[in-house]
N, C-alpha and C positions, 0 to 999 in steps of 0.2 A: 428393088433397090433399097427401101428401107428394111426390108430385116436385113439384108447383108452391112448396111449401115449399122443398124443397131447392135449385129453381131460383130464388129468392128468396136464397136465402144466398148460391148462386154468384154473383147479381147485387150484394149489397150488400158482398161480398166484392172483387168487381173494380173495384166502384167506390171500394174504401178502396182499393184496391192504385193504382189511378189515381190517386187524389187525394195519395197519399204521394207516387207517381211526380215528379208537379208541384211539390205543395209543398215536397218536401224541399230541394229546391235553390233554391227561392227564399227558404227560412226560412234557408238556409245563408247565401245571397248577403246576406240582411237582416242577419243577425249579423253578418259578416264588417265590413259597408259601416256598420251602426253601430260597432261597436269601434274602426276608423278613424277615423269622425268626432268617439267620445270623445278619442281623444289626438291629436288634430289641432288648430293652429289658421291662424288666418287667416293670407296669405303675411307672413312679415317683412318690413316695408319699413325702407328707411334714414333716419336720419334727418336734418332741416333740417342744414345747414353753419353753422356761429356762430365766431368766434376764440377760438382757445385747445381749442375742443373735438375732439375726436378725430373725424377723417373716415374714413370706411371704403368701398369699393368694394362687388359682389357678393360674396356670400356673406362678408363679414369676416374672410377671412383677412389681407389687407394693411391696413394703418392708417395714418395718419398726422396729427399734427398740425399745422394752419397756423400761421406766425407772424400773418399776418394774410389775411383772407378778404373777397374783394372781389364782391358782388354786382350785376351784370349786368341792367339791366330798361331795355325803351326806355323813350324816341325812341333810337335809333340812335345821333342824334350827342349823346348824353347819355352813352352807354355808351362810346362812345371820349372823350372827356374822362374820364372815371372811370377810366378802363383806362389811358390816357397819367400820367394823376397816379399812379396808384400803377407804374408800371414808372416814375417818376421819383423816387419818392418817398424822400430819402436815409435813413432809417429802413428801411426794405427794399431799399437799392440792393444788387444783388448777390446776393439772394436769388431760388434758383431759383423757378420759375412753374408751374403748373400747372394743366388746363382740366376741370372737371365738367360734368357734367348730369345725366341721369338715370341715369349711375354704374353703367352696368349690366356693365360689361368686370368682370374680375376677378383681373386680373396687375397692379394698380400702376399701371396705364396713366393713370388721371389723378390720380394721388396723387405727393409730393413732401414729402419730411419736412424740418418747418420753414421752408417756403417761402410761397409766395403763392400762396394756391388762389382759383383765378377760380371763382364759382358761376354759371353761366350760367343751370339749372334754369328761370327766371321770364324769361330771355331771349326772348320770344314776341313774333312779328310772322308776318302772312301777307297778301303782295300778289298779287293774282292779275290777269294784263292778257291782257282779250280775244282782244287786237291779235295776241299772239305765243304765245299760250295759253301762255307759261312763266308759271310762282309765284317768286316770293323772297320767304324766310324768312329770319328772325332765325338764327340758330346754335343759340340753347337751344329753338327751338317743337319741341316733339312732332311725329309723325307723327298723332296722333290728334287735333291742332289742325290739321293740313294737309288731313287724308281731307276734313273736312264743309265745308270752304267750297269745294274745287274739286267736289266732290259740287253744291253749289249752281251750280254752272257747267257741269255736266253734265261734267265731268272728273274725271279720277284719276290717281294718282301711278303714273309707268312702274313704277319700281322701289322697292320697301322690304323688308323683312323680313316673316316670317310675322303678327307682332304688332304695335303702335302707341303703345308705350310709351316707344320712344327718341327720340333726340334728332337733329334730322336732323343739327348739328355731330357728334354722337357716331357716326353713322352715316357719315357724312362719314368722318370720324378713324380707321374701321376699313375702312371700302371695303366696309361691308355687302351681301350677296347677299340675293334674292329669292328667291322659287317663281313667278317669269312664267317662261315659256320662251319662251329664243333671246333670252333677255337677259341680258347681262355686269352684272357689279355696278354699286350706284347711283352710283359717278363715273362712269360712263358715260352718264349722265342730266344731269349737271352741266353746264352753258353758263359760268358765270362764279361766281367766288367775291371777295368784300371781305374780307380777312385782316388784321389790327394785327399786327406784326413784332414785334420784343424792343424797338428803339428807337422804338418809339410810330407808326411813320409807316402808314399804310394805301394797301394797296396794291390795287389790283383786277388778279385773275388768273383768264385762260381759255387753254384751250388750246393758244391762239394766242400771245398775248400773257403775256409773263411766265411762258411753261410750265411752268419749270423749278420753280419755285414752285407751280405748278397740281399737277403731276403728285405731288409731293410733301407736300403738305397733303390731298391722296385718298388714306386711306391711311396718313396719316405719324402718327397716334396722338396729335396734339395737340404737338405737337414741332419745330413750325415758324411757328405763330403762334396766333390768336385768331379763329376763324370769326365772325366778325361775321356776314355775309349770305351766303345761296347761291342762286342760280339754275340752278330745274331744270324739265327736261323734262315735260309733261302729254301723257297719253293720255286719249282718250273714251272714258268710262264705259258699261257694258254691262251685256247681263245676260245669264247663263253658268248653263247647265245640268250638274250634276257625274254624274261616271259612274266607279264604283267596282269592280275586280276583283281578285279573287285571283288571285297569281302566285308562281311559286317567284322568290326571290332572283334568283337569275343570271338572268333574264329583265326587269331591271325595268329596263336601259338600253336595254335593244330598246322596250322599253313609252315610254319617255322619246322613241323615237327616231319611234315609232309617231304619239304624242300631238301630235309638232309637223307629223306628215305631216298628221293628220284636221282643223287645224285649231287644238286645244287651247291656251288661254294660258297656263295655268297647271296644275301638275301637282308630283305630290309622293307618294312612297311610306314607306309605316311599314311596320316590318319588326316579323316576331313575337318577343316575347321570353318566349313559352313556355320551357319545360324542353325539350320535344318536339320544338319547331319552330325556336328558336332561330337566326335569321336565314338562316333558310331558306326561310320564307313572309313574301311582302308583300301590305299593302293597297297596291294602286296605285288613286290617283284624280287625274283630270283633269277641266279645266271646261272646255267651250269655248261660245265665244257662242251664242245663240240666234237673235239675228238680231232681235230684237222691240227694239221703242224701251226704252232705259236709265230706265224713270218709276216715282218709289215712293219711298215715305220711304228716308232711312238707316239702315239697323238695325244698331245697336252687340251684337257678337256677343259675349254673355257667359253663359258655362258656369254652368250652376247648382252647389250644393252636392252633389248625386248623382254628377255628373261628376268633382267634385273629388275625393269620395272614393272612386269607381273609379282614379281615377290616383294617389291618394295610395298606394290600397288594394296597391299589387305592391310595394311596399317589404318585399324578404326576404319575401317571400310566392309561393310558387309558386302557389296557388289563386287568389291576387293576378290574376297575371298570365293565368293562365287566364283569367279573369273578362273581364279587361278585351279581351283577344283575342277571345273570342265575343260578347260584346255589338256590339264594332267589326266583325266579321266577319257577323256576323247578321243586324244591325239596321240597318249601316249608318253607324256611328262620326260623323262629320264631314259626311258625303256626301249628298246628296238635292234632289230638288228642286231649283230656282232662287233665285240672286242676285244681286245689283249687283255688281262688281266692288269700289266702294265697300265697299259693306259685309262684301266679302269681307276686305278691307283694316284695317276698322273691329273690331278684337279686342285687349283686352288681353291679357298673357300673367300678371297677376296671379292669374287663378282656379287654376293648376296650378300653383303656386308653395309649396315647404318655409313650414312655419307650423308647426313643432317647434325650438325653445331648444335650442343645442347640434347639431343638423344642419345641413348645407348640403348644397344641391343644386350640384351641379360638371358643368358644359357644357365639353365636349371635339367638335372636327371635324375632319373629316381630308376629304383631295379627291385623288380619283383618278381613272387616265383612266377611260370609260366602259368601255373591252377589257377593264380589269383589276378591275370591280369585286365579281365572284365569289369571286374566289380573295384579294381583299382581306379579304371580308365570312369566309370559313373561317378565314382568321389572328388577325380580332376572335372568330371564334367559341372559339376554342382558349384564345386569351388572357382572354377574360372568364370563363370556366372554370376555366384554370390558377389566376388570381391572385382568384376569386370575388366578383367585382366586383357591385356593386346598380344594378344597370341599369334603369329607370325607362322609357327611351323611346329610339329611335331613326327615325330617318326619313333621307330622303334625295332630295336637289332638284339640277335639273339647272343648272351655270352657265356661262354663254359665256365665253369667252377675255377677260382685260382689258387692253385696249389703253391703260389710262388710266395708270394708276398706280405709284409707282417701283419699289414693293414689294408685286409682282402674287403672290398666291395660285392664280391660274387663267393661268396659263400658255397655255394651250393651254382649250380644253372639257371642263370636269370633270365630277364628278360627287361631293355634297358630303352628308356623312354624319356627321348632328350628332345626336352622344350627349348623352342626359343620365340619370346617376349620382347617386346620392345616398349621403353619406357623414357621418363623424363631425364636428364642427368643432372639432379640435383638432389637435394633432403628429401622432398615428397615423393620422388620416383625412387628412392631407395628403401624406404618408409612403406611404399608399397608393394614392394619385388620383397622385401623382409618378412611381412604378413603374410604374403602369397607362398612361400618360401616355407615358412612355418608349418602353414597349414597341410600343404602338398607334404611335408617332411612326414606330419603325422599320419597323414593318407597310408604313405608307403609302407609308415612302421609296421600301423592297422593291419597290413596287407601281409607282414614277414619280411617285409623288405628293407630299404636303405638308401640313404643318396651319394649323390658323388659329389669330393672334397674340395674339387681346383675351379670353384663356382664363388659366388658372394658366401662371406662365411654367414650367412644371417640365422644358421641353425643353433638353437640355444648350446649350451654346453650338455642338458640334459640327454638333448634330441641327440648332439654327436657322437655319447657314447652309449646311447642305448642305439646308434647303427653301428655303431664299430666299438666291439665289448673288448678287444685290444687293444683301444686306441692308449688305457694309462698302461700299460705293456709296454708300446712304444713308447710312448715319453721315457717309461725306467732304460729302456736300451739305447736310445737318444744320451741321455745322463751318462751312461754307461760308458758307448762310443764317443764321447764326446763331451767332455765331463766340463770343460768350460762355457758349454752354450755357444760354441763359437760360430757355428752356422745356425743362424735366426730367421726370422721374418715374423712381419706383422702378424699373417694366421697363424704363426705357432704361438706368438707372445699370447695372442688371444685367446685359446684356447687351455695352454699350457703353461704358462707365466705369471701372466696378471692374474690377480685375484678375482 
């Protein structure tokens, strides 16, 4: 009777020591993931444009207010008579112009103090023609009004961004990149553009015709005219099975280079932002077709409240970011399973978005060659260390050479590495995203490479044109096109204007 008693205790002994094993880290992970979602709230959005009110970009560093605001909503040739009136209008004659939507740049880029802010936001149109399988949009339609009607056509957008919350003009205005592979940014999808000039006349511009004008309004930040319409490229809609592995760092453009051998369309690595691992280890995941017919609803890809507070959850949290690494590494993060290309397309970037009074989240990219991005990724490691930066997310997408545009970022075949930072919003926290900003700028030079433009301008005037050796090019063609300055904003005064 007492060994069996005693083997009774070592049993119900091993069973508490198991069940602490287990639960301690999930009562852990539970606490952690609620205290986050107490002082959390939902993403900040901007808000409506009205006259006289104060206009703000991403994250509300830059401000400004219109003298008068002119909104944007078809028929098409509604909006050019509205647009013609007020660029005639002698009560604003002379007053600089500038073009919004979904406002998501965060240097100034469609802001303009005292001037005339075009609201395009409600600018929505979407033609889609059989015949030639291209779409033409309005300038202010979403991408996330573009994905479901070509979806209904059994088609999808060549190129867009990870998420579907801008604007194809706004995307347009930055030369936006994807995550397809062996595809150069979305001017390169572009067939033809309808642009309003400063003196009201509309011009239709393609690569052929009117280039000079094409190439520069891809790209040219809203500082060359009024994206009325754009025509672009459609691919057929598929369905793609994702395949997820662990890799050290400096392996992950060989993996990029692997992905477009096997096949893969799309593909995209996140890099670890442990204490331990610290861009050292990536997830790489790629999708490629399956080969089965593209059939099945559109499923709009949104993150639940759990997800959000895992990513909220690494803000200045090392157990944070542990957390969010092993879940992703474990389970599977993003990856599994099949989907439509559509619906791969179909995500807002709302759920992962600051919902804290007083923070902003700060997007920084840099693009280098594929040779150099090891010894890139060790100079970010040093630096986000040195200058103790809150580093939230990093990832990294491969982009083709741009043959389009006047003020090409991809040069040659990059490899494109978009930080996001979370910081104070105020002097000091800009003060230090500026530093940070700097340094990383010079990292990239170092390296052959370059950063991208629709971020905090915090890069000197030095830094900006030794990345971009056309950028006084463009200014002469800006002058040129446009010989009164008449479409402004803060980051061009900046760079371009003031002394």
């Amino acid at each position: 009777m007492a060994t069996k008693s005693r083997r009774a205790r070592i049993l119900r002994a091993a069973l508490l020591v198991a069940a602490t094993l287990v639960l301690a880290p999930l009562l852990r992970a539970g606490w952690h993931l609620g205290r986050v979602a107490q002082s959390d709230g939902e993403s900040l959005s901007r808000a409506p444009v009205s006259d006289g009110a104060v206009v703000t970009d991403f994250g509300g560093h830059d401000q400004a207010t219109p003298a008068r605001v002119v909104r944007l909503r078809p028929p098409v040739d509604a909006a050019i008579e509205l647009l013609r009136q007020a660029l005639s209008d002698p009560t604003t004659a002379g007053l600089p112009v500038s073009v919004g939507g979904a406002r998501h740049s965060s240097g100034g880029q469609t802001l303009t103090r005292g001037g005339v802010f075009v609201d395009a936001s409600a600018f929505t149109c979407v033609r889609y023609d059989p015949r030639t399988t291209l779409v033409t949009v309005c300038g202010g339609t979403r991408w996330a009004d573009v994905v479901p009607v070509l979806h209904a056509h059994g088609r999808s957008v060549a190129v867009m961004q990870s998420n579907d919350d801008f604007t194809v003009g706004g995307s347009l205005s930055v030369n936006a990149h994807g995550w397809q592979l062996g595809r150069g940014p979305v001017g390169s999808t572009v067939t033809a553009l309808r642009v309003m000039l400063a003196d009201g006349s509309v011009v239709t511009a393609t690569p052929d015709d009117n280039a000079l004008l094409f190439r520069h309004v891809i790209g040219g930040y809203g500082l060359f005219g009024v994206v009325l319409e754009a025509t672009l490229e459609t691919v057929p809609n598929a369905r793609y099975r994702s395949h997820t592995v662990v890799v050290d760092a400096d392996q992950v453009a060989r993996e990029f280079a692997a992905a477009r051998r096997s096949g893969a369309e799309f593909a995209y690595a996140r890099l670890a932002m442990t204490d331990d691992e610290l861009l050292r280890t990536a997830l790489f995941t790629r999708f490629e077709p399956t080969g089965d017919a593209p059939s099945g609803p559109l499923e709009e890809s949104r993150a639940g409240p759990l997800a959000r507070a895992v990513f909220r959850g690494q803000s200045r949290s090392p157990y944070g970011r542990e957390l969010r690494w092993t879940l992703e590494r474990y389970f599977g993060g993003e990856a599994g399973g099949t989907r439509l290309r559509t619906s791969i397309q179909h995500e807002s970037a709302e759920w992962f978005l600051n919902g804290r009074v007083g923070r902003v989240d700060v997007l920084h990219e840099y693009f280098v060659p594929p040779s150099r991005l090891g010894r890139f990724l060790g100079d970010v490691r040093s630096i986000l260390r040195a200058q103790d930066a809150d580093a939230l997310n990093m990832t990294i997408r491969s982009v083709s050479a741009d043959a389009t545009s006047a003020l090409p970022y991809a040069r040659e075949d990059v490899l494109a590495v978009v930080m996001f930072f979370h910081d104070s919003l105020d002097a000091d926290g800009d003060q230090r995203q500026q530093a940070l900003s700097r340094s990383l700028t010079d990292a990239a030079l170092a390296h052959g490479g370059t950063y991208y433009l629709p971020y905090r301008p915090h890069a000197t005037p030095e830094q900006l044109r030794r990345s971009y050796p056309s950028f006084d090019a463009f200014v002469a063609a800006k002058r040129a096109l446009d010989p009164t300055l008449r479409f402004r904003s803060v980051w061009f005064d900046r760079y371009a204007v003031e002394p």
